[in-house]
C-alpha positions as CSV (number, residue, x, y, z in Angstrom):
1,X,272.3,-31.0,261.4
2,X,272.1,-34.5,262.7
3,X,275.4,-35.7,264.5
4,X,276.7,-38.9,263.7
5,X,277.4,-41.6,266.1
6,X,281.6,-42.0,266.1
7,X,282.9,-44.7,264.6
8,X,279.8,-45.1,262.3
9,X,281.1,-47.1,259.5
10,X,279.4,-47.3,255.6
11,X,278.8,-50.6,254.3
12,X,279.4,-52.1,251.2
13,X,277.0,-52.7,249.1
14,X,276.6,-56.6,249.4
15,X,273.5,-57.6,246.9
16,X,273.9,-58.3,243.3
17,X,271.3,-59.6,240.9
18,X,272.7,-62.0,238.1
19,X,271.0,-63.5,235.9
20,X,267.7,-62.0,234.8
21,X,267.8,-62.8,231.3
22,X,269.1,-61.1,228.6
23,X,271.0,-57.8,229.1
24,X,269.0,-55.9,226.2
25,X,265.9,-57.6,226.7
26,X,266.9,-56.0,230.4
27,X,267.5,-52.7,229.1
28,X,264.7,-52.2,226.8
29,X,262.2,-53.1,229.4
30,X,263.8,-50.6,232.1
31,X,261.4,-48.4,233.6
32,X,264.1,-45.6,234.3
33,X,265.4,-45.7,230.8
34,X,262.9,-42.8,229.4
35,X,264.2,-40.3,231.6
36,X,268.1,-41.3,232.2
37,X,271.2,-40.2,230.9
38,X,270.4,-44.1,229.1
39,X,267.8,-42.6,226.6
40,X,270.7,-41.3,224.4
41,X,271.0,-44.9,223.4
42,X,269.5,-46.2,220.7
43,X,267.7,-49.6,220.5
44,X,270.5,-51.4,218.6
45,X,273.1,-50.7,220.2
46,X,271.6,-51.6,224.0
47,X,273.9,-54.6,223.6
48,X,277.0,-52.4,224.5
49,X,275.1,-50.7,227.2
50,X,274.0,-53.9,229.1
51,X,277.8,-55.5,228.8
52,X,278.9,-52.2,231.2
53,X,276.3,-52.8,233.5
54,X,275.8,-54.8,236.5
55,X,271.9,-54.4,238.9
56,X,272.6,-53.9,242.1
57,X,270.0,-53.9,244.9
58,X,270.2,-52.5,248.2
59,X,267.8,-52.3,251.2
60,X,267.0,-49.1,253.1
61,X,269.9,-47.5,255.1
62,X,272.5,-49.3,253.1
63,X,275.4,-46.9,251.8
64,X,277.1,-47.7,248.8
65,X,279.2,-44.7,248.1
66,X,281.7,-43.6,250.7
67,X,282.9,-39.8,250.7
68,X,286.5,-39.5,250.2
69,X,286.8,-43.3,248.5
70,X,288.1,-43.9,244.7
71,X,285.1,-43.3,242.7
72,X,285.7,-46.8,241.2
73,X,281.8,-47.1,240.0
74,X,278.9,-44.8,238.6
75,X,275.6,-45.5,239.1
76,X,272.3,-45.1,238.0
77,X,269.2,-45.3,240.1
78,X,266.2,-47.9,238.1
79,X,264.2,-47.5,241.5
80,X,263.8,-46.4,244.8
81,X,265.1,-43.2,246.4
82,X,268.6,-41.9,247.8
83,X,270.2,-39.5,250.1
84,X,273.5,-37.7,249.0
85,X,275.3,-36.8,252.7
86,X,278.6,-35.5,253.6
87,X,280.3,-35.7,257.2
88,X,281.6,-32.7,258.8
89,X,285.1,-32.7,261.0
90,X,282.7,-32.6,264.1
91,X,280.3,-35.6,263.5
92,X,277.7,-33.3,261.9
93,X,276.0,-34.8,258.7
94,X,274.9,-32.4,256.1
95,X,272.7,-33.7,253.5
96,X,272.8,-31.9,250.1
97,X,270.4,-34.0,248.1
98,X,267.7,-36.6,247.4
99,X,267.9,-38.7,244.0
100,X,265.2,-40.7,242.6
101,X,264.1,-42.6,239.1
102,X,266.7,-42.0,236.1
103,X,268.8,-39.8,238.6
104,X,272.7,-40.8,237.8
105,X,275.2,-40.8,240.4
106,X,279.2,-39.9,239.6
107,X,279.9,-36.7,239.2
108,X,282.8,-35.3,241.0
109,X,286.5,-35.6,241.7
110,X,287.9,-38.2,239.6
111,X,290.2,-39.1,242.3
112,X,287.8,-39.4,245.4
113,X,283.9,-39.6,245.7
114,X,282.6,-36.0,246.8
115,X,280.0,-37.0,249.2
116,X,278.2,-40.7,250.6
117,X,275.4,-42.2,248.8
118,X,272.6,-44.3,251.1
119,X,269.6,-45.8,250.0
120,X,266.3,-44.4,251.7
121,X,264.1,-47.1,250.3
122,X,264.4,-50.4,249.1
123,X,266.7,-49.2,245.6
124,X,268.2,-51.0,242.0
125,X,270.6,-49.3,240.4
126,X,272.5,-50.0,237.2
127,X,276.1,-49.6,237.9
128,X,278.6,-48.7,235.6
129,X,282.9,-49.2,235.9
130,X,284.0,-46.1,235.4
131,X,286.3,-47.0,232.5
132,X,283.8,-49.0,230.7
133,X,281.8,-46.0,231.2
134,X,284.3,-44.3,230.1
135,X,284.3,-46.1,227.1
136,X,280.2,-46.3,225.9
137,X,281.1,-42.0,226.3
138,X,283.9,-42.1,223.3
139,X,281.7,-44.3,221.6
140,X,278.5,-42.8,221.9
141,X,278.6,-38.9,221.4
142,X,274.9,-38.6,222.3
143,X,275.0,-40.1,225.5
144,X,278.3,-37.9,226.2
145,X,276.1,-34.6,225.6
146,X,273.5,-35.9,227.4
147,X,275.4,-36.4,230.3
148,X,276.9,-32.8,230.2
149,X,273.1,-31.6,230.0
150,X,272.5,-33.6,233.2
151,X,275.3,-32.1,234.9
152,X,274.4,-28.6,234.0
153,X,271.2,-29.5,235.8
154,X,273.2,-30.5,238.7
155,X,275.3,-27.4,238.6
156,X,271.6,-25.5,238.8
157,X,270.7,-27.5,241.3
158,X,273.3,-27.1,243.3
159,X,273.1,-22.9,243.0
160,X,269.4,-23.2,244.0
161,X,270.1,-25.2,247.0
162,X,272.7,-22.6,248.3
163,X,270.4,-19.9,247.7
164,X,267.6,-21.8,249.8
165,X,270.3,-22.2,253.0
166,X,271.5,-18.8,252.8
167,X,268.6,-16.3,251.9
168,X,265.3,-18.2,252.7
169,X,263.1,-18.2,256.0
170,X,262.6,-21.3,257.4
171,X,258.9,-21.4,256.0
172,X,260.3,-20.7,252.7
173,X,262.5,-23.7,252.6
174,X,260.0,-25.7,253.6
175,X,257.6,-25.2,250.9
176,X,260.5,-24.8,248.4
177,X,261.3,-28.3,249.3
178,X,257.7,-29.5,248.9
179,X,257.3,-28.0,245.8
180,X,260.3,-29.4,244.2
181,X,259.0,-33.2,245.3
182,X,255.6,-32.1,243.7
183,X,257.3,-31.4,240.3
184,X,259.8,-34.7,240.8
185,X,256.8,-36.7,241.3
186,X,255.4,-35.4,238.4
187,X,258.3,-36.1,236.3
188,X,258.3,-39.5,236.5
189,X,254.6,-40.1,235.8
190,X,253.4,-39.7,239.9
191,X,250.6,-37.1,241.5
192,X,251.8,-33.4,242.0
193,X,249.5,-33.0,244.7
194,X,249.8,-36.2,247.2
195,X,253.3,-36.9,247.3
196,X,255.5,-40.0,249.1
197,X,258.3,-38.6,251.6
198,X,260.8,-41.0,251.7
199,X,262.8,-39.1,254.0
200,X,262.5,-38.8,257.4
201,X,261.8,-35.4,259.3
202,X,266.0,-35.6,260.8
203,X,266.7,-35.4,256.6
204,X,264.5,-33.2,255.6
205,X,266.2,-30.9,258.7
206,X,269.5,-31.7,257.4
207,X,269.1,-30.6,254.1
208,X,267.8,-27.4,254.5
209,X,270.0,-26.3,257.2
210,X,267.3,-26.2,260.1
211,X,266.3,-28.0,263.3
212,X,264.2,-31.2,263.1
213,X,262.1,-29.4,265.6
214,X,261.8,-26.1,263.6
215,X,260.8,-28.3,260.3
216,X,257.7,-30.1,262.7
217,X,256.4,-26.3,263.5
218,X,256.5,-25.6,259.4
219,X,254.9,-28.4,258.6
220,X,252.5,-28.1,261.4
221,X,251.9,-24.0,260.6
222,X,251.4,-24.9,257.0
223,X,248.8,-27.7,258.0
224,X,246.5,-25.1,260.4
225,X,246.6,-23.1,257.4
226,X,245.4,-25.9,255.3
227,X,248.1,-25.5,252.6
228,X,249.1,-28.7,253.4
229,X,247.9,-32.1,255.4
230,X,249.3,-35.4,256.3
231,X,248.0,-38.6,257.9
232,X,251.5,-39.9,258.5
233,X,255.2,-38.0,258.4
234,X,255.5,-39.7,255.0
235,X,252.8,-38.9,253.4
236,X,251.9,-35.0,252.5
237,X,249.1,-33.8,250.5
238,X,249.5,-30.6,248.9
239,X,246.1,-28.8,249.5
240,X,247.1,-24.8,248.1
241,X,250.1,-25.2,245.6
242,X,249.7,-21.5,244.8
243,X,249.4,-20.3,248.4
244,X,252.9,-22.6,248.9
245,X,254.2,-20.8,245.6
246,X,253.5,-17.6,247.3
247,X,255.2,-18.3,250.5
248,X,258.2,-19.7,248.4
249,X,258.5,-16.9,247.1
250,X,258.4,-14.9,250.2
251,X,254.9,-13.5,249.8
């Protein structure tokens, strides 16, 4: 796990777009919409929707989610990629997720904010006030059920990544990892096969509980065995998904 500079400080988020037109003309034309909690909402009523939003933008490395504050604001992310991190007592960081396209961010304590949120690439989200949101849920029982199914997803997520840190060799995690970008990028409309890391190697190290220098040898292993290649550390080309399968699954 990567230490943490002391006195390392999370910034606000500082960017806020105003102005773009219509709020439903907004919401009808957003790219995430078709696979966010915000497809529960129907066409007429995207109105109500874009009154309890506000776009925020952020650049890379910005955090806009601070573990342990009051969980004032949800969010959804329209583009870009983010890391979900928590700070250990020591200065350690663990990092327990990545989020992408139509991924919402809120779930938790109501009374403090779980773990810190940071952008990885350049990011929009729509952001919510969590008693407006609070609100569109009483009014809209679809998007209410839809939000429970994307928390029972979390919930599965969240047992599959303590399985991966507690039972799975190091190659194993690797291509566990890989696998699961493959079938995010295919998700949202993207290649299966060549994907876009946004993370770098430290992140990748941190999230599944290894060294940085332990993920370089997977990645390079996996490469000589030509189940993988890469031109750049953020760029990885899935050459063998069923020889990665296979070694996921600790064949």
């Amino acid at each position: 796990m990567t230490t943490v500079p002391p006195g390392t400080k999370a910034e606000p988020c500082a960017r806020i777009e105003r102005g773009q037109g219509c709020g439903v003309e907004r919401c009808g034309l957003c790219e995430a919409r078709a696979v966010s909690i915000c497809n529960a909402i129907e066409e007429d009523q995207l109105s109500e929707l874009a009154r309890a939003t506000t776009v925020v933008e952020l650049a890379p490395g910005e955090v806009f989610r601070n573990e342990g504050a009051s969980p004032e604001y949800l969010f959804n992310i329209i583009s870009g990629s983010v890391k979900l991190f928590k700070l250990l007592a020591d200065g350690r960081r663990a990092v327990i997720g990545f989020l992408t396209v139509g991924d919402f961010i809120g779930f938790g304590r109501p009374d403090a904010v779980p773990c810190s949120a940071e952008a990885l690439t350049n990011v929009r989200l729509c952001r919510f006030e969590r008693g407006k949101f609070r609100v569109l849920l009483e009014t809209y029982p679809k998007l209410e059920r839809r939000l429970l199914a994307v928390a029972s997803d979390e919930v599965a997520a969240g047992q599959e990544h303590m399985t991966l840190l507690g039972r799975l060799t190091a190659d194993e995690r690797v291509a566990r990892f890989l696998l699961a970008r493959a079938e995010a990028s295919q998700r949202l409309g993207g290649s299966s096969k060549d994907l876009e890391l946004p993370m770098t190697r430290s992140d990748i190290a941190d999230y599944l509980g290894l060294t940085i220098e332990t993920v370089s040898r997977v990645f390079t292993r996996l490469r000589r065995k030509e189940l993988i290649d890469y031109k750049t550390a953020r760029s990885v080309t899935l050459q063998d998904r069923p020889g990665l399968l296979a070694i996921s699954e600790g064949g």
